[in-house]
N, C-alpha and C positions, 0 to 999 in steps of 0.2 A: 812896560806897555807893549813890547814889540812879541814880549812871552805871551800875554793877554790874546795879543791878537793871532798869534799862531797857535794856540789851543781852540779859539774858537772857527778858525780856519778849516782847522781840523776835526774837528765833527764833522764837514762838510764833504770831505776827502776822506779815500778807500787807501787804505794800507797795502804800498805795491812790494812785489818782488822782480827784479829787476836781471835779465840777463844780460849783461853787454857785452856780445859776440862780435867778434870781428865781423865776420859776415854778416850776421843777422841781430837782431835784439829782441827779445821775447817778454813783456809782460806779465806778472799773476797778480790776481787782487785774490783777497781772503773769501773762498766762498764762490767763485767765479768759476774759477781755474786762468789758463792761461787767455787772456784778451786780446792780444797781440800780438802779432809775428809778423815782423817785416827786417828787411833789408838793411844795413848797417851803414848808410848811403846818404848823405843829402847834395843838392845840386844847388851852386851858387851864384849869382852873376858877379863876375870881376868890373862889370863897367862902373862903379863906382867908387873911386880910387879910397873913399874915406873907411870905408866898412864895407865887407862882401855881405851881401842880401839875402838871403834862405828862398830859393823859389819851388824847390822841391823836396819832400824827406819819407823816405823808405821807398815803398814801391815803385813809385810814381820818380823817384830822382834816380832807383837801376835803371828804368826800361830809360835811360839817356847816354847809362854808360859809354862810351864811346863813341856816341854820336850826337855830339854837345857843337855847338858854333865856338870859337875864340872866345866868343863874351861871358859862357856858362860854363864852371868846371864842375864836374860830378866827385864828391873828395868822401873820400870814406876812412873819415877821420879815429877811427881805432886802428893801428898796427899789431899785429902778434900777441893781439890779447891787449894791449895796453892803449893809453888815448895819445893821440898822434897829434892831434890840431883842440888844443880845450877849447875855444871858443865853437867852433862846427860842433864838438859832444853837446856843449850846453843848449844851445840854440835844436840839436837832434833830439834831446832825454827832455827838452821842453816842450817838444810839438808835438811825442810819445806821451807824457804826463797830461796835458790836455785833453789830448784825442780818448782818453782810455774816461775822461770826468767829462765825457760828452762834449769840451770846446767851451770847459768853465774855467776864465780868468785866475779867479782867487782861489786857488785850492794852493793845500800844503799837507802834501801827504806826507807817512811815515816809510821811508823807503830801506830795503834792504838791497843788495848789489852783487850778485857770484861775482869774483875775481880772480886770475890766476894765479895758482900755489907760490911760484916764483915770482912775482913782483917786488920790486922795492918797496920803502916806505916814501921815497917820494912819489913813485906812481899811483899808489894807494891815496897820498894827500891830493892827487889828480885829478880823481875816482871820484872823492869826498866833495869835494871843490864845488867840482863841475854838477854836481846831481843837487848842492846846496846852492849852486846859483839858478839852477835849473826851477827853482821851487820847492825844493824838499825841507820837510821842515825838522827830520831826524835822519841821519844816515849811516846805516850797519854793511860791513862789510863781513861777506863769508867766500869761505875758499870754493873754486867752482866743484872739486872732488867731494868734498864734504856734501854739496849743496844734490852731486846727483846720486849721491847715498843715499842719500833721507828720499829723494826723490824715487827712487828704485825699491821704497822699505825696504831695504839691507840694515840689516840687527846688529848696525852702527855703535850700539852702547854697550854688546854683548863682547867677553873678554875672547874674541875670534877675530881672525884677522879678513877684512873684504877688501878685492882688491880691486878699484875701481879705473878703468882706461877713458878719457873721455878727449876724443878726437873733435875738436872743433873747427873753424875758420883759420885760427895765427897759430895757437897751441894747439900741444896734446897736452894732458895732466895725466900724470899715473901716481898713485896713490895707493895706499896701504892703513888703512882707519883699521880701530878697535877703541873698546872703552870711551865712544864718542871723542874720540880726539885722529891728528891724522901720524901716523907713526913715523910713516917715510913718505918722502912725496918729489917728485921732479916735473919738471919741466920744459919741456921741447919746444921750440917756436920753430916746428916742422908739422905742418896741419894741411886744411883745403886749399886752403892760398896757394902752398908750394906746389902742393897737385896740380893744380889749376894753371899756375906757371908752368911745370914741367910738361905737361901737354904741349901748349901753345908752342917748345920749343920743341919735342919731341915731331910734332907736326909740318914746322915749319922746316928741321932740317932734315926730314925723309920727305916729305912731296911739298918742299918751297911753295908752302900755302898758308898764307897768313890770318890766323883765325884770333878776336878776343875773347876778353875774358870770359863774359856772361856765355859765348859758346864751348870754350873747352868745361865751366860748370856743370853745361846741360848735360856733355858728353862721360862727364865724370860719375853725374849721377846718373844718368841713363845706362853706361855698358862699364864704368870705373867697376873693376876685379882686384884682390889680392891673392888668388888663387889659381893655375893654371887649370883649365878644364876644355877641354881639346872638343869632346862631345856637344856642349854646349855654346858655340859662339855665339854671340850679338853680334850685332853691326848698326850704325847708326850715318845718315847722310852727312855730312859738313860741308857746311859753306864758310867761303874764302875766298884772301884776293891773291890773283898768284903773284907771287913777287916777281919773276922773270918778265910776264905780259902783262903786269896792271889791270887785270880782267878777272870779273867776279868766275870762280869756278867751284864745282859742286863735286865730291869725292867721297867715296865710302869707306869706315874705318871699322874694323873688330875688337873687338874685347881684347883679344890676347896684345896685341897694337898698345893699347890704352894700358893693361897692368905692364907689359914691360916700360912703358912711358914713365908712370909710377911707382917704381920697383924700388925706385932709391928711396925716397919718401917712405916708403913701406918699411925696409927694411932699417929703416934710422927709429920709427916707432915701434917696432918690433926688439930692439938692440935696448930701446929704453924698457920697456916692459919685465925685458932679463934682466 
């Protein structure tokens, strides 16, 4: 009966493809293109000791980051490419499945999932889990290098070797496909996240100015270099509180600032790519 009813469910429902980025998660339906791009983010209320509340998810639960009361935590339940909190995923990949079927109840799509090369099979059954409680009524996983081969039309089935870097939020992946299969592949849980940390510290211990996350992001993708170029500085304003006087202050940083901040991160995915 329950087969019954999840086939005819499914006529109703658009067959997604599913990114679940640390940072971010991005949507495709077949025929669409990508529908959805938001933040990897939902905000909860703790005031109720029996079960946390969903009060905000993607955009709407970043712009809290760090500026939440005691009573709302903002948890961005994927770590390093993998899910960190299963219940915050499901209750996340729920209000994303929804939102993308216009805020229709009953649907039960057919979902596919990028995943990192290096995961376990128990992260995998995590993966599975969480997007089958979520409402999914089939769930395929594919590896995220694979996923941005095909993505790239790179001649993935031809007997030639492509070699695909993909730098995300928790991971990197680097890969080596041919003959549609992946040859070599590793795994780095050195990405934006550790960029984005490395600032903040990078900042705080040359001008003791305490900056979060969502601002070292800005600055990351605003002036973030891996390359020295002396000719062309940026500079971008920052704001912060100063740790010595407790007082909001506002300070200018350059590019070359920013890539030596990031140097290490750079050169740990650079060491994997050899």
């Amino acid at each position: 009966m329950n087969l019954f009813f999840d086939s005819v469910l499914g006529w109703f429902s658009n067959d997604l493809a599913i990114d679940l980025g640390t940072a971010n998660t991005l949507v495709y339906v077949k025929g669409k293109g990508i529908v959805l791009n938001e933040p990897s983010v939902v905000a909860v209320s703790v005031e109720n000791r029996s079960k946390n509340r969903v009060l905000a998810v993607g955009h709407e639960a970043k712009h809290m980051l760090g500026r939440t009361p005691g009573s709302i935590v903002a948890i961005r339940p994927m770590r390093d490419g993998v899910i960190a909190d299963f219940e915050v995923t499901e209750a996340m990949l729920r209000h994303f499945i929804q939102k993308v079927h216009n805020r229709r109840s009953f649907v039960r799509p057919r979902i596919i999932i990028a995943v990192p090369s290096g995961i376990t099979q128990v992260e995998k059954r995590a993966v599975r889990e969480s997007a089958e409680s979520a409402g999914a009524r089939e769930v395929f996983l594919i590896e995220e290098p694979m996923a941005a081969a095909i993505g790239a039309n790179l001649p993935i089935t031809e007997p030639t070797c492509n070699m695909v870097v993909d730098i995300g939020g928790g991971t990197t992946e680097v890969a080596v496909i041919s003959l549609a299969g992946i040859v070599y592949s590793r795994s780095v849980r050195v990405a934006g996240d550790k960029m984005d940390q490395a600032i903040i510290q990078y900042i705080k211990r040359k001008y003791n100015l305490l900056i979060g996350e969502r601002t070292s992001e800005i600055i990351k993708i605003t002036i973030g270099n891996a390359y020295p170029n002396p000719q062309e500085l940026e500079t971008i304003e920052v704001k912060g509180r100063d740790l010595a006087s407790g007082i909001p202050k506002i300070l200018s940083i350059d590019s070359e600032e920013i890539r030596v901040a990031i140097s290490e991160q750079i050169d740990s995915i650079v060491e994997t790519v050899k």
